[in-house]
C-alpha distance (Angstrom), angle and dihedral (degrees) to the residues before:
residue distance angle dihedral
X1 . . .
X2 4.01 . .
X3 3.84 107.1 .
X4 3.83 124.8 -133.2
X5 3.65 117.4 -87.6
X6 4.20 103.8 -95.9
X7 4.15 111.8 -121.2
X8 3.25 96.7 -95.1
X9 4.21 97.2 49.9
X10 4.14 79.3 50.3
X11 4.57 94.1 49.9
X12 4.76 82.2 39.6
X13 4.34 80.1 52.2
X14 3.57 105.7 41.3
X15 4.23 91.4 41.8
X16 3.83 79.7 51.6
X17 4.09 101.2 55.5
X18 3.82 90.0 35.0
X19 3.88 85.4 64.9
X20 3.89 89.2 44.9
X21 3.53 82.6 50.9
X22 4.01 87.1 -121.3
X23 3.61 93.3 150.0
X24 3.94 102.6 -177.8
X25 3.80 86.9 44.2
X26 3.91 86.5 58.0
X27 3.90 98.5 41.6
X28 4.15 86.9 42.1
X29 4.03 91.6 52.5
X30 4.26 97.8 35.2
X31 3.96 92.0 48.7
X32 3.49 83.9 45.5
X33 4.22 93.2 52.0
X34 3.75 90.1 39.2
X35 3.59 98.1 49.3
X36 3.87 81.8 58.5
X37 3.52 100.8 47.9
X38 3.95 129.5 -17.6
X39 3.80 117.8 -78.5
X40 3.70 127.3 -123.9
X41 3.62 122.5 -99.4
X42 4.42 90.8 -100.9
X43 3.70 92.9 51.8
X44 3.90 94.7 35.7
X45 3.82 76.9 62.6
X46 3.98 96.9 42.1
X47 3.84 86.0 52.1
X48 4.07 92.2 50.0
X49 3.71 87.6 49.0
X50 3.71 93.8 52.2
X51 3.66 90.7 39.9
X52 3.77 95.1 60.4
X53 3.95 89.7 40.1
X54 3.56 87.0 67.6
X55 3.56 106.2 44.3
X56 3.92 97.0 -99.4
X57 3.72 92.0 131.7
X58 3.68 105.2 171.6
X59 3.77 93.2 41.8
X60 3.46 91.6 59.4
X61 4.21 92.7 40.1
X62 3.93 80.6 61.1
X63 3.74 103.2 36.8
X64 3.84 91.1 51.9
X65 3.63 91.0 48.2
X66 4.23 87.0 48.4
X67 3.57 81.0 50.6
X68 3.80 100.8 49.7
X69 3.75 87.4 54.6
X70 3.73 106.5 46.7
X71 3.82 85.2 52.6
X72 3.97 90.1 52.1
X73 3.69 84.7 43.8
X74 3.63 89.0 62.3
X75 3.66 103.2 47.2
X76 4.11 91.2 -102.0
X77 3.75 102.5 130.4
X78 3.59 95.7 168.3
X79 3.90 107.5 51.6
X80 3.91 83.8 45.6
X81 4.36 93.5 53.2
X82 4.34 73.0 51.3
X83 3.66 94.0 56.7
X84 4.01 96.3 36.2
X85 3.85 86.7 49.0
X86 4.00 103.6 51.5
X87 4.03 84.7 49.9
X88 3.20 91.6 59.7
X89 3.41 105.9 44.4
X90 3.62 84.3 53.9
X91 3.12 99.5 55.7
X92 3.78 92.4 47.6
X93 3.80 82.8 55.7
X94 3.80 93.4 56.3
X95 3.80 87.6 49.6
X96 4.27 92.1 -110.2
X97 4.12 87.6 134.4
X98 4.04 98.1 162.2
X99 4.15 88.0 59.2
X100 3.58 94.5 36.0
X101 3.47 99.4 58.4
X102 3.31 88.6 32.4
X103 3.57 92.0 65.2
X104 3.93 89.3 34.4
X105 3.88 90.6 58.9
X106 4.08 88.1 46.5
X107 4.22 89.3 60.6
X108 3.70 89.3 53.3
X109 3.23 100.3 46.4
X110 3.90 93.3 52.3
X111 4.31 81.1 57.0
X112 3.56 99.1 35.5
X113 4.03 87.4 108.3
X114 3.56 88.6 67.9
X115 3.82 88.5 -140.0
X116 3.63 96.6 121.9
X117 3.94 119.4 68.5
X118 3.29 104.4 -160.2
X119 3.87 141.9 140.2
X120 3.80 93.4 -111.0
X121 4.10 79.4 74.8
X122 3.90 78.3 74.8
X123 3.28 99.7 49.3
X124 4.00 100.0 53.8
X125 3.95 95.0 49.3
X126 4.52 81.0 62.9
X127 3.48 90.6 81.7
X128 4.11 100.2 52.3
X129 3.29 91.8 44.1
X130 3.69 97.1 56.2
X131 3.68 86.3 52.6
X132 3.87 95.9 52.2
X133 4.32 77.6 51.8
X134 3.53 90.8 47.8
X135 3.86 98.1 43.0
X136 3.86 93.0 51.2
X137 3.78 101.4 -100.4
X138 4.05 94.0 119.8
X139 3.73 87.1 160.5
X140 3.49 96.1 58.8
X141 3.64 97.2 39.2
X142 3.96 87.1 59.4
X143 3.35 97.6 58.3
X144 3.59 94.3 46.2
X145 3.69 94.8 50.4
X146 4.36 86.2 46.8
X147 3.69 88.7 62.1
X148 3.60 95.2 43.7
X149 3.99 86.8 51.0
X150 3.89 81.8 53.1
X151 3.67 88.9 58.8
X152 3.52 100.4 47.5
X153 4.04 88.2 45.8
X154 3.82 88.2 56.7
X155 3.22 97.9 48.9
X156 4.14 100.2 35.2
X157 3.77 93.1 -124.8
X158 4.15 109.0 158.7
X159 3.75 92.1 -169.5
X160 4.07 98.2 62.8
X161 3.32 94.8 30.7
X162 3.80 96.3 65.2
X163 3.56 87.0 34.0
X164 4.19 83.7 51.6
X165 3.87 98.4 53.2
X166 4.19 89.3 37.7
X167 3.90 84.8 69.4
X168 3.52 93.8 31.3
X169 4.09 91.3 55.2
X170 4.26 87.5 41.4
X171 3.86 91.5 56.0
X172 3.47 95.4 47.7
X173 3.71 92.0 51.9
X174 3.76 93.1 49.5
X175 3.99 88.1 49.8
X176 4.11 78.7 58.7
X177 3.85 86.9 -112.9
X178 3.68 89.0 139.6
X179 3.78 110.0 165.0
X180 4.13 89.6 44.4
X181 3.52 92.2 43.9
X182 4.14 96.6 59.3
X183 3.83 90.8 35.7
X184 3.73 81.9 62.6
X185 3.88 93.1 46.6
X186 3.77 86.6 47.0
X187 2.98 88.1 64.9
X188 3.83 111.8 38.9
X189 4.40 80.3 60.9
X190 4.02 92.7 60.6
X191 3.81 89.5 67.9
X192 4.02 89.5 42.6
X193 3.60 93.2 45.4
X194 3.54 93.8 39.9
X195 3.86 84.1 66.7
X196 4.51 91.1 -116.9
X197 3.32 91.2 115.1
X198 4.09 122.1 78.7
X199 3.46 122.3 -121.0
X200 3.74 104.1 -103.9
X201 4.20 87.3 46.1
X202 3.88 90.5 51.1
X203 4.14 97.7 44.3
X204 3.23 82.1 62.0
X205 3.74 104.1 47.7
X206 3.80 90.6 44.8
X207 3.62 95.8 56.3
X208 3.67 94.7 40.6
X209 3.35 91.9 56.4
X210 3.72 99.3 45.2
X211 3.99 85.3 54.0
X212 3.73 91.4 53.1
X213 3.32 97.5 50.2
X214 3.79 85.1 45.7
X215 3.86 81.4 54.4
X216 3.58 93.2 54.0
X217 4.18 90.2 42.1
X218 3.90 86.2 -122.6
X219 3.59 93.3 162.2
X220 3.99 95.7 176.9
X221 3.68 90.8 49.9
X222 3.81 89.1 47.5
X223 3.41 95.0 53.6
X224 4.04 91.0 48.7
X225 3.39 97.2 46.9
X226 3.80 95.8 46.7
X227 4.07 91.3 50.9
X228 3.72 89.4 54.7
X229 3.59 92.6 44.4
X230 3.36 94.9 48.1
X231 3.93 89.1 49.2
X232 4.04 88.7 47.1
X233 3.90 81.2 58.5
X234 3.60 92.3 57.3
X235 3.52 99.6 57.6
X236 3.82 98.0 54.1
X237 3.57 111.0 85.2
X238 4.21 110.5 -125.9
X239 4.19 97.1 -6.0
X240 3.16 108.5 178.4
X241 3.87 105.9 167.6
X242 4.13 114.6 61.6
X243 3.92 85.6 20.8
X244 3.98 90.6 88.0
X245 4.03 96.9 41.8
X246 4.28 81.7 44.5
X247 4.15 85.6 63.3
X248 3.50 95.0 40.0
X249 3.37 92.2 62.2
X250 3.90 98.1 33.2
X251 3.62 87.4 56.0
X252 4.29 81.1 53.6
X253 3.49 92.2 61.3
X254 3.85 99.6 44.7
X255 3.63 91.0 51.9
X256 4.14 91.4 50.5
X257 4.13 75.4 52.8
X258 3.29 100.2 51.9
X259 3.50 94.7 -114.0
X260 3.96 92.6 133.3
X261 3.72 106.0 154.8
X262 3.84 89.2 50.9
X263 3.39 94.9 42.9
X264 3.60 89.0 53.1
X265 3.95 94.1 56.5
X266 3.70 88.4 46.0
X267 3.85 96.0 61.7
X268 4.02 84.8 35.0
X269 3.87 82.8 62.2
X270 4.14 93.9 33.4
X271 4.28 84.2 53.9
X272 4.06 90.0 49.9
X273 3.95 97.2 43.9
X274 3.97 87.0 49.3
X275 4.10 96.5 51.1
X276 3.58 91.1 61.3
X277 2.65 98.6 82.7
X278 3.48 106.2 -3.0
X279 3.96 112.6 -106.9
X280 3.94 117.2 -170.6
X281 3.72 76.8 -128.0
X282 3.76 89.6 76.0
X283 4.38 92.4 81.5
X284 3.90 88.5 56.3
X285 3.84 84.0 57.8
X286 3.80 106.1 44.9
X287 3.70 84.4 47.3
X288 3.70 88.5 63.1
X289 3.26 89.7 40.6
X290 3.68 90.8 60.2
X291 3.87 101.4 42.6
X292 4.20 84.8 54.9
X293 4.21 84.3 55.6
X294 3.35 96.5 38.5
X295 4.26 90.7 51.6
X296 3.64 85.4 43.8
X297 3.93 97.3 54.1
X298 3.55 94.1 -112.1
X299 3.94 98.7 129.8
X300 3.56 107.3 156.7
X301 3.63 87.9 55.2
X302 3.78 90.9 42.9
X303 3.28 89.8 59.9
X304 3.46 93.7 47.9
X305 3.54 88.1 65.0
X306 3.55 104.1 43.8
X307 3.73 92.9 53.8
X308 4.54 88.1 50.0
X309 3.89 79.6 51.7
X310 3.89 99.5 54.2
X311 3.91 88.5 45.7
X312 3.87 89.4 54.8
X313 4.10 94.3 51.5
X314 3.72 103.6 -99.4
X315 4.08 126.2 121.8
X316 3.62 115.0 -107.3
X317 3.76 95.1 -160.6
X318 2.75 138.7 139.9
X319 3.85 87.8 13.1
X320 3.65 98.3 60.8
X321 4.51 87.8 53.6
X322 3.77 87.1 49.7
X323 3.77 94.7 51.3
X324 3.51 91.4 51.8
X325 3.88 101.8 47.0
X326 3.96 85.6 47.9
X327 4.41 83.5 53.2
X328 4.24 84.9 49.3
X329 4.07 89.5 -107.2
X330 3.55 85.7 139.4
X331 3.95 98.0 154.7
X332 4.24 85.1 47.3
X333 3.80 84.0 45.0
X334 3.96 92.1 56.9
X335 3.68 93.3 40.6
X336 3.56 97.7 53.7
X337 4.22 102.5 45.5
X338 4.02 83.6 39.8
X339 3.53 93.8 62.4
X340 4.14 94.0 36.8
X341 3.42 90.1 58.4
X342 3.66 95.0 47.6
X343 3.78 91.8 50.2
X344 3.92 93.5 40.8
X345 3.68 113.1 101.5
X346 3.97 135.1 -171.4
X347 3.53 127.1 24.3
X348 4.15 95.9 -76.1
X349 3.63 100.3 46.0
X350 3.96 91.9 45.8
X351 4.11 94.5 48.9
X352 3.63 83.0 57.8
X353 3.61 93.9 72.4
X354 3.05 115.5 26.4
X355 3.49 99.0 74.6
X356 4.03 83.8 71.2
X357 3.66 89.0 35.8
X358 4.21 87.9 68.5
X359 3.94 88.7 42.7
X360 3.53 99.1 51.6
X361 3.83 101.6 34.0
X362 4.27 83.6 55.1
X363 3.60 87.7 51.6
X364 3.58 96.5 51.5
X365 4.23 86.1 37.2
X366 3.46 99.7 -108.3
X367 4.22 92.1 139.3
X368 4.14 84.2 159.8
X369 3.21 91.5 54.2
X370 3.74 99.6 51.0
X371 3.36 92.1 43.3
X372 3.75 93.8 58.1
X373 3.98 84.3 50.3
X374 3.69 98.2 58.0
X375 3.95 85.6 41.1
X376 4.12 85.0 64.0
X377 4.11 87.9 39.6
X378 3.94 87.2 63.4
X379 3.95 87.4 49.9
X380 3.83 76.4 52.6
X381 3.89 99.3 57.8
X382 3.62 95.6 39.4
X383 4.17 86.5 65.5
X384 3.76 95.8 36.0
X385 3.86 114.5 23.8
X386 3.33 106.9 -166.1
X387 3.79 134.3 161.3
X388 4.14 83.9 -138.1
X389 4.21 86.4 52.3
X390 4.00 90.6 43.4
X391 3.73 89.6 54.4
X392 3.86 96.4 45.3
X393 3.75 92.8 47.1
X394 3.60 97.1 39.0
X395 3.89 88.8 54.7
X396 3.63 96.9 49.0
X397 4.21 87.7 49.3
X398 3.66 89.4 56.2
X399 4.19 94.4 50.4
X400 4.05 89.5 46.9
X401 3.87 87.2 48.0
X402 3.89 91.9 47.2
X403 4.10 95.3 47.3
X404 3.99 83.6 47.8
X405 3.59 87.2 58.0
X406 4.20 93.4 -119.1
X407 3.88 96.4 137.1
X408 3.73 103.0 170.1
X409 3.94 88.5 46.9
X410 3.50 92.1 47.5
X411 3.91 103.0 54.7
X412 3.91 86.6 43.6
X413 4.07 85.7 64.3
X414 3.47 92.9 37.8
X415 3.74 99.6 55.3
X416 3.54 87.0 47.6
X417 4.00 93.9 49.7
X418 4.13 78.0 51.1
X419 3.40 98.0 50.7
X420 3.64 93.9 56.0
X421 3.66 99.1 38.2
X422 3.81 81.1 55.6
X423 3.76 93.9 63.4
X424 3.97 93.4 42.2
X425 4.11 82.0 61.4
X426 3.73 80.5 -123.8
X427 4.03 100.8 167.7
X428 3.76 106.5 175.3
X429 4.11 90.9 40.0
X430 3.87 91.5 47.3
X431 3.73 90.1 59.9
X432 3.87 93.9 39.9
X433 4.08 84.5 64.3
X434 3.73 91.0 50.7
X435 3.42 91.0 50.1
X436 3.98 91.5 58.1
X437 4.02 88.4 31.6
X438 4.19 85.3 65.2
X439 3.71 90.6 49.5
X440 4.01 98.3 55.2
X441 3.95 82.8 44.7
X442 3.88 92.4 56.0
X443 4.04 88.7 45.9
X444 4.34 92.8 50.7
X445 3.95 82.8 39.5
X446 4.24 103.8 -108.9
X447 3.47 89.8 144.1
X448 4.19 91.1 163.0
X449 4.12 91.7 48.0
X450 4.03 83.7 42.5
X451 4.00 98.8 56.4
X452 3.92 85.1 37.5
X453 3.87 92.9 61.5
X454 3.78 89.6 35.2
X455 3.74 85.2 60.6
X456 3.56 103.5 45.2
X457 3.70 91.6 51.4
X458 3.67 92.7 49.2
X459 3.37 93.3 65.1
X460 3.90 98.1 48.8
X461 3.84 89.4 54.3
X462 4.15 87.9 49.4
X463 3.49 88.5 51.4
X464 3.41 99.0 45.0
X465 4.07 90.5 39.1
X466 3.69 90.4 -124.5
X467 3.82 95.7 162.5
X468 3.65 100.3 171.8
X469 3.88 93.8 54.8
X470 3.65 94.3 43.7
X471 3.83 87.1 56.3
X472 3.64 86.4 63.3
X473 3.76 91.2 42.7
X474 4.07 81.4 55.1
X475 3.87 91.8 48.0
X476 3.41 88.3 57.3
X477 4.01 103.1 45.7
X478 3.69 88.7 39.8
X479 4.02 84.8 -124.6
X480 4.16 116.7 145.7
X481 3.79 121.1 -125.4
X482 4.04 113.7 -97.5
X483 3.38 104.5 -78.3
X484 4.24 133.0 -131.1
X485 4.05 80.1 24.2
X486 3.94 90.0 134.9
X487 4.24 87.7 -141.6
X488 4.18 94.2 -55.9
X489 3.41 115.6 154.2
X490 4.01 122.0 -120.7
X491 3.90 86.3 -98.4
X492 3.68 95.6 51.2
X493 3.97 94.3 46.0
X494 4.15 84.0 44.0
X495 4.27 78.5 51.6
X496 2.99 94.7 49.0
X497 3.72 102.7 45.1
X498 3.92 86.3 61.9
X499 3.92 89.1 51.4
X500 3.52 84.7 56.8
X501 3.94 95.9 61.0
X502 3.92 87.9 42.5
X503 3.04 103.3 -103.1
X504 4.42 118.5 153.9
X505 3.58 133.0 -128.7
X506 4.12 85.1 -92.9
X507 3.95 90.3 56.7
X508 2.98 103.9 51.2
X509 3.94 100.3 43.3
X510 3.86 85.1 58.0
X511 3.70 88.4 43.3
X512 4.05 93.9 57.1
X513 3.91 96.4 24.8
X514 3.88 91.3 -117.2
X515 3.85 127.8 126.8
X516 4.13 124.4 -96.1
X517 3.63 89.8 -107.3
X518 3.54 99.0 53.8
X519 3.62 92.9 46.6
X520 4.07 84.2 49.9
X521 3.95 97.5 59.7
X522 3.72 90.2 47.4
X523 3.56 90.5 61.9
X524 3.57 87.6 39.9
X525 3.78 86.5 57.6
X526 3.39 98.8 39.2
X527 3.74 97.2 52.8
X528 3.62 90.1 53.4
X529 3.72 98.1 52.7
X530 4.18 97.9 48.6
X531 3.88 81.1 42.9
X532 4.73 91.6 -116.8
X533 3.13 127.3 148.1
X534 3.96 93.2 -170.6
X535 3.77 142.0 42.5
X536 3.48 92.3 -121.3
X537 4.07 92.9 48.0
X538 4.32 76.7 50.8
X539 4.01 95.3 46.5
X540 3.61 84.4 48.7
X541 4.04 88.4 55.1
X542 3.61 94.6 46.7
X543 4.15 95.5 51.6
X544 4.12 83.7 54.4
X545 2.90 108.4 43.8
X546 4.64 95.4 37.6
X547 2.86 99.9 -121.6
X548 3.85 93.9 134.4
């Protein structure tokens, strides 16, 4: 019989996978060793590391704070400020303030002598300075973070540098210093991607960086940045922090694609990995979550969502205006993107909204209003010139130009706003402009070039199972809703259709290029709306009600 591996085989193992960045190798083989007989302070601190990596949160809360104190034990001030400053941060991160700062305030005081030089100095001016960022006072906040990227220069530390030009690249952004600002980011991601940085140091420039180029509506860099995150994911074995964000914003990107019932499991998956345990991550998610159902026509469910979203911390505007004006609460519509745009400060938070502000406000008739809006949206592109911005500005020109009555004008902006939705690969928008492209066609009296955009936007939203927005493609056309479709959605009655020739959950995921779990909750869903519990009881639906 093989015997156990002895404690020091277990500490020569777990050193090993933490440097192949096998994280629940290294937390299975150092809990192992220190169950046997107590770790040293360096692989108390390998084990927190790898403990935290993998989701084991108050492990590594107690291992790092094991770890601060055998280093103090030993005389090392500087290793233990290290461990008493990434359990802070952390718990910052996870929204615990009281012990985070606790423990924050604890590091400094140990250096408050100003005895030791060391690059630890660095590390505990990060926190102020992403206050000053947080609290408006960009210009401030650069300098800070300059002198902390002095620190980590002088003393050739990978982690605070990156985490020294992050901040350094976010405050010039918010000082509207675009160009510098990303250079700077650029640039903090070669030392990341380069693999110099460690794993907790790069999670958090990759996700920082996706959610200032989210910021900046970047969409190209958003996409780039999320593909290599989401490949960085891959190669660390049982990540559980980053991983969730990662989805969130995959599932982003899928829906700009069109990719909706994908994107849909993604966040579905995102929403699960953040619950356990909870991450403050988790509100970004269900608010993706709800936009998808609210696109889709699912509004109860939307709502749902929205509401799970506001209890975790996150904004549910403009989301929760739009979901209302498409369920004809107009006057709760108004309300709600009135007082968002009030409250909205800086130029980020305000472009945001107003893009729903022009919608709603030309529902409700408000063609001033709007028109101010898109006004402010120029001020917009002018700081951030993106093709993303061009597209959502251009768009909401063309609507205020159409409720004005300006035709000609109108389609000029709106093919434009197509054009560059086009090369974004933005499905659902594209259509939306075709949409409003048939209207001003019918008002300068292109019937033909009217029906023809009509048509091809029809079948985008079908496709896409954008029921509200095919309603208003059936307003126009005059055409009635499917009937006898017991509230299915255009990809459920497309699923079912397929059921109906026999074909399994394989067949038809290769038939509409989606996975065998997607196509398994839509017949999920679908059984439970016509009230089946088989595909034949289904198939038998279909054939009576036509719709094969």
């Amino acid at each position: 019989m093989a015997q156990a591996p002895s404690a020091d085989d277990a500490v020569m193992r777990g050193r090993e996978a933490h440097l192949r960045r096998a994280w629940r190798d290294a937390y299975q083989h150092l809990s192992d060793a220190d169950r046997r007989e107590a770790l040293d302070a360096e692989d108390l601190d390998r084990l927190a590391t790898a403990a935290h990596l993998i989701g084991h949160r108050e492990t590594a809360d107690a291992t790092w704070e094991r770890a601060h104190h055998a280093f103090l034990d030993r005389g090392e001030k500087a290793p233990a400020v290290r461990c008493a400053f990434w359990l802070g941060l952390t718990l910052l991160l996870r929204g615990e303030h009281a012990r985070g700062g606790g423990w924050l305030a604890r590091a400094r005081h140990i250096l408050e002598d100003g005895e030791l030089d060391c690059v630890e100095q660095g590390y505990l001016r990060l926190p102020a300075a992403l206050q000053a960022l947080g609290g408006g006072d960009a210009e401030s906040a650069y300098r800070t973070f300059v002198e902390i990227t002095e620190t980590a220069d002088r003393f050739g530390d990978a982690d605070l540098e990156a985490l020294g030009r992050l901040g350094q690249g976010q405050s010039l952004v918010a000082q509207g210093r675009a160009a510098q600002g990303m250079a700077m980011l650029d640039e903090a991601m070669v030392a990341v991607t380069t693999g110099e940085v460690s794993a907790v140091a790069a999670g958090i420039v990759y996700c920082a960086m996706i959610l200032t180029c989210r910021q900046m509506f970047d969409v190209r860099r958003v996409q780039e940045w999320t593909a290599a995150l989401s490949r960085w994911c891959a190669t660390q074995q049982g990540l559980k922090p980053f991983r969730g964000q990662c989805l969130v914003h995959r599932s982003e990107i899928m829906t700009l694609r069109g990719e909706w019932a994908d994107a849909l499991e993604e966040v579905r998956q995102a929403c699960a990995h953040l619950s356990d345990p909870p991450d403050p991550v988790l509100g970004m998610a269900l608010y993706q979550q709800a936009e998808l159902l609210r696109l889709r026509g699912e509004f109860v469910r939307a709502e749902e969502c929205y509401r799970e979203a506001s209890t975790r911390g996150h904004p549910v505007q403009p989301g929760l205006a739009l979901l209302r004006l498409a369920q004809g609460r107009l006057e709760d519509a108004v309300a709600a993107i009135q007082r968002t745009v009030l409250e909205a400060e800086g130029v980020v938070e305000r472009s945001r909204v107003l893009s729903a502000y022009v919608e709603i406000t030309l529902a409700a008739g408000a063609n001033e209003d709007a028109r101010m809006a898109v006004a402010e949206l120029d001020d917009v592109v002018a700081a951030f010139d993106t093709p993303y911005l061009r597209a959502v500005v251009g768009y909401a020109r063309g609507c205020v130009l159409l409720a004005d009555g300006d035709a000609g004008r109108a389609n000029r902006a709106l093919r434009r706003a197509w054009v560059a939705w086009h090369e974004l690969d933005a499905v659902y928008e594209t259509a939306r402009v075709r949409l409003q492209v048939a209207r001003a066609c019918r008002q300068l009296g292109d019937h033909d070039t009217a029906e023809l955009e009509l048509d091809a936007a029809r079948r985008i939203f079908e496709q896409l199972g954008a029921a509200p927005a095919l309603d208003q493609v059936r307003a126009l056309t005059g055409r009635a809703a499917p009937s006898g479709a017991c509230g299915l959605t255009p990809r459920e009655i497309e699923v079912l259709r397929l059921v109906a020739t026999g074909a399994t959950n394989r067949d038809i995921a290769d038939d509409l290029v989606i996975s065998d779990r997607t196509v398994a909750r839509h017949v999920s869903n679908m059984f439970a709306k016509l009230g089946v519990s088989s595909r034949a009881a289904a198939t038998a639906f279909a054939y009576e009600h036509d719709l094969v």
